[in-house]
C-alpha positions as CSV (number, residue, x, y, z in Angstrom):
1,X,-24.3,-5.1,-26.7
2,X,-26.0,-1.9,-25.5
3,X,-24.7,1.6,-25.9
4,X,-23.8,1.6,-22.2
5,X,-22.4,-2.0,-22.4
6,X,-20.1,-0.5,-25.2
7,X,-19.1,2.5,-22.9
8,X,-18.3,0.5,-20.1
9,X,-16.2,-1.4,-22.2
10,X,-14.4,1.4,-23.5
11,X,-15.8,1.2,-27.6
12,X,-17.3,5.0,-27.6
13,X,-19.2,5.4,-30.4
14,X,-18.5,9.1,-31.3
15,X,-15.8,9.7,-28.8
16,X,-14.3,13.1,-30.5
17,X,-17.3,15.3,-29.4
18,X,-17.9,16.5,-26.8
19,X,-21.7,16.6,-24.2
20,X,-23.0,18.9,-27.2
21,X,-21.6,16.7,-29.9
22,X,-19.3,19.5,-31.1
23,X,-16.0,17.8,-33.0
24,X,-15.1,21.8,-32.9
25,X,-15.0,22.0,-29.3
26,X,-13.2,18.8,-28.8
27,X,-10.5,20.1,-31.2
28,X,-10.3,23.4,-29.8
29,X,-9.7,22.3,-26.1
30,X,-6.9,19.5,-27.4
31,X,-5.2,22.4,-29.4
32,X,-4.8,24.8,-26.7
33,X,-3.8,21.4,-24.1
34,X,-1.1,20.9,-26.6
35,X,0.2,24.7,-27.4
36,X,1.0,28.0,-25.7
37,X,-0.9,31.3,-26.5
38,X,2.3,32.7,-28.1
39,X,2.2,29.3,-30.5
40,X,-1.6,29.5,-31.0
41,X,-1.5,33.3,-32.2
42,X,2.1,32.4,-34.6
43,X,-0.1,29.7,-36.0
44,X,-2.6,31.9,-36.9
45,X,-0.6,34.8,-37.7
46,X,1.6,32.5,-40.1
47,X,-1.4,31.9,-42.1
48,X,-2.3,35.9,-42.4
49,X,-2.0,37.5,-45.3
50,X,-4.6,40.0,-45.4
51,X,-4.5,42.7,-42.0
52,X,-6.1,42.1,-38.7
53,X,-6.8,43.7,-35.5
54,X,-5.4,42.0,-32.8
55,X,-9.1,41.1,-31.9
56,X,-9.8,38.9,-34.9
57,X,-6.8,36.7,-34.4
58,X,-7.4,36.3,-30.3
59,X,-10.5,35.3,-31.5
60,X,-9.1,32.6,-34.1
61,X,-6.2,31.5,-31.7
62,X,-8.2,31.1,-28.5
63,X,-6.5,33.8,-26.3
64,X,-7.6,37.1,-24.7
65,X,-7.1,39.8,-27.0
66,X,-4.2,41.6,-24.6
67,X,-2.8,38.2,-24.9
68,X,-3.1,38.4,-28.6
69,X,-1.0,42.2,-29.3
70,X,1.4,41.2,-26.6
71,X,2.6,38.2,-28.8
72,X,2.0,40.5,-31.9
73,X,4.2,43.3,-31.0
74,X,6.9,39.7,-30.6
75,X,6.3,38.8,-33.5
76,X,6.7,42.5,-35.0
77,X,9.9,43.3,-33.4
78,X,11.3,39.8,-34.5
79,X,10.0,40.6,-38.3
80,X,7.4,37.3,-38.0
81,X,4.8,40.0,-38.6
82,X,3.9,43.0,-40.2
83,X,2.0,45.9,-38.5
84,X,-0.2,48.5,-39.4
85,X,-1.5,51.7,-37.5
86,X,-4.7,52.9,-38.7
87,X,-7.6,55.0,-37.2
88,X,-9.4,51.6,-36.1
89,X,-6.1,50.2,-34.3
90,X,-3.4,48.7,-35.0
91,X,-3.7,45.7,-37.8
92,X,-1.7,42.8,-38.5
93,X,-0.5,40.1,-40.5
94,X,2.6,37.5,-41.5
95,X,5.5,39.2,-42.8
96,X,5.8,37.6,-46.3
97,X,9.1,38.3,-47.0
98,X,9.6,36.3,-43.5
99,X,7.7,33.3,-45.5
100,X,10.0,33.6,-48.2
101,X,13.1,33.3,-46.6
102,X,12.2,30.3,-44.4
103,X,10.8,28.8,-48.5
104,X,14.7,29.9,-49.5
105,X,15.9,28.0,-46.2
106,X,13.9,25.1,-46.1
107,X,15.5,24.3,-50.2
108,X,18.7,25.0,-49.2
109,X,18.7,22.2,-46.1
110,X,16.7,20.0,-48.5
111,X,18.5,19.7,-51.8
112,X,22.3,19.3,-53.0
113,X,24.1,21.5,-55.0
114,X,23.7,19.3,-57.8
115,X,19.7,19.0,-57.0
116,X,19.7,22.5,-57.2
117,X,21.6,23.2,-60.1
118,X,20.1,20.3,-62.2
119,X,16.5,21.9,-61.2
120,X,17.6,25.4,-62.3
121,X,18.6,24.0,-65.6
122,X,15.0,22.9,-66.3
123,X,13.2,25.3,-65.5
124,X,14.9,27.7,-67.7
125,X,15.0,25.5,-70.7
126,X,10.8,25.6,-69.9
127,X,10.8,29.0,-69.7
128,X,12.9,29.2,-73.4
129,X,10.2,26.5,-74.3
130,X,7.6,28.8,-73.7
131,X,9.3,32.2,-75.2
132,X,9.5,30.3,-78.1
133,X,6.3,28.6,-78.4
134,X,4.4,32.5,-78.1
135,X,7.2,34.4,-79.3
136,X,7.4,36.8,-76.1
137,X,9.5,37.0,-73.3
138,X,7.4,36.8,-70.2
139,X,3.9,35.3,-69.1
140,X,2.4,39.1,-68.7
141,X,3.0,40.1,-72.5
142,X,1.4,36.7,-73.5
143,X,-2.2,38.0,-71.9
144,X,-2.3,39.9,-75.0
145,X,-1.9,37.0,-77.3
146,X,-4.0,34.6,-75.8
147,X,-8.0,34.3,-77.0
148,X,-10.5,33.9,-74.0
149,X,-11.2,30.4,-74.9
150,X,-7.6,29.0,-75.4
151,X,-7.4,26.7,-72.2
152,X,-3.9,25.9,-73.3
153,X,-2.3,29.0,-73.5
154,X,-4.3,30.2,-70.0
155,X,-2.4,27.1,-68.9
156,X,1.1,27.5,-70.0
157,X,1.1,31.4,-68.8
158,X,-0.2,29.7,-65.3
159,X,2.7,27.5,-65.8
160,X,5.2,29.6,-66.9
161,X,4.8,31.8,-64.2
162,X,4.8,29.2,-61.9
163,X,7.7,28.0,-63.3
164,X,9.7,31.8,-62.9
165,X,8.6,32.0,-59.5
166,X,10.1,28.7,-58.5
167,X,13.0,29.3,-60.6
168,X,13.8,32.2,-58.7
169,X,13.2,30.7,-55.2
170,X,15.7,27.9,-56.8
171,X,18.6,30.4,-57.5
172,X,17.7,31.9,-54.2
173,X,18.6,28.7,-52.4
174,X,21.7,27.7,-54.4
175,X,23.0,31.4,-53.5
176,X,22.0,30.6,-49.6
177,X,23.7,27.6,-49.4
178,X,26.7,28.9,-51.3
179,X,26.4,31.9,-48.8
180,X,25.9,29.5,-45.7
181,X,29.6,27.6,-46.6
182,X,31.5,30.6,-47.5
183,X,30.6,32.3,-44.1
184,X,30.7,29.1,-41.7
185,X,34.2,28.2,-43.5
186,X,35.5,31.7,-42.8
187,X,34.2,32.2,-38.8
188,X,35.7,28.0,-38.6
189,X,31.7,26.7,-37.7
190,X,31.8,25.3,-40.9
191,X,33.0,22.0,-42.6
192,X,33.9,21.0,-46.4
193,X,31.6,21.6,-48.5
194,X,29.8,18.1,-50.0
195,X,28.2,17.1,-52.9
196,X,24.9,16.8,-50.2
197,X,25.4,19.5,-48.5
């Protein structure tokens, strides 16, 4: 069987390119079939952390660039975004502590209580681990302790501080969800709270 036998029998060969055999293309016309332009530039803002003009991210999320700062300015009055005026234009990028808070969020719906709690627990007898094991009591006073060529303690101060941060976003969600009962029991939205919930 021939190429065109295979067409004609509807086994295409490379069939996720397009005339010029661009897989980019292809992509780029099924993502904007399958989103809005206010989708396509959240998408692309969401993943923003340094600032852009409006430009760069039409660019990026396949939309005109008045397109682009109308859903921008959205996103900045609903705090999705930051923005910045300078002499060039206006920049922007995600809001981070936006990120945070939907991190804080998305623990809360997805752990217990007890998940919480039991997680809490560990991370700080790892962090006491560590305080003991260098003698100091965060990951920024071991940098002066540590030799250049110690790949363990390079890794335990990337781990300690890894384990702080997540600590923190752990706390964070146990205080949400606590937060989330107390006010739905007291406006009547809510319901008892469970060892799930």
């Amino acid at each position: 069987m021939g190429r065109d036998d295979s067409v004609r029998a509807g086994i295409e060969p490379f069939p996720d390119t397009d005339e010029t055999g661009s897989v980019d293309a292809v992509a780029e016309r099924a993502w904007k079939s399958e989103t809005t332009a206010f989708e396509r530039v959240e998408s692309i803002l969401s993943r923003t952390t340094e600032w852009h003009h409006a430009s760069e991210i039409a660019a990026r999320a396949c939309v005109s660039e008045p397109t682009a700062r109308k859903h921008l300015r959205a996103l900045v009055e609903s705090r999705h975004a930051s923005a910045n005026e300078t002499a060039s234009g206006t920049q922007f990028k995600r809001n981070p502590d936006r990120k945070r808070l939907e991190r804080v969020q998305q623990l809360a719906d997805e752990h217990s209580r007890s998940e919480l709690e039991h997680a809490i627990r560990e991370m700080k007898q790892r962090i006491r681990a560590f305080e003991d094991e260098y003698g100091v009591t965060s990951p920024e006073s071991l940098v002066e302790d540590i030799e250049p060529d110690d790949e363990r303690g390079w890794d335990d101060r990337s781990r300690w501080k890894t384990t702080r941060r997540n600590l923190t976003f752990a706390k964070t969600a146990l205080s949400f969800k606590e937060t989330r009962h107390v006010d739905s029991m007291s406006t009547g939205e809510g319901r008892p709270l469970e060892e799930n919930a």
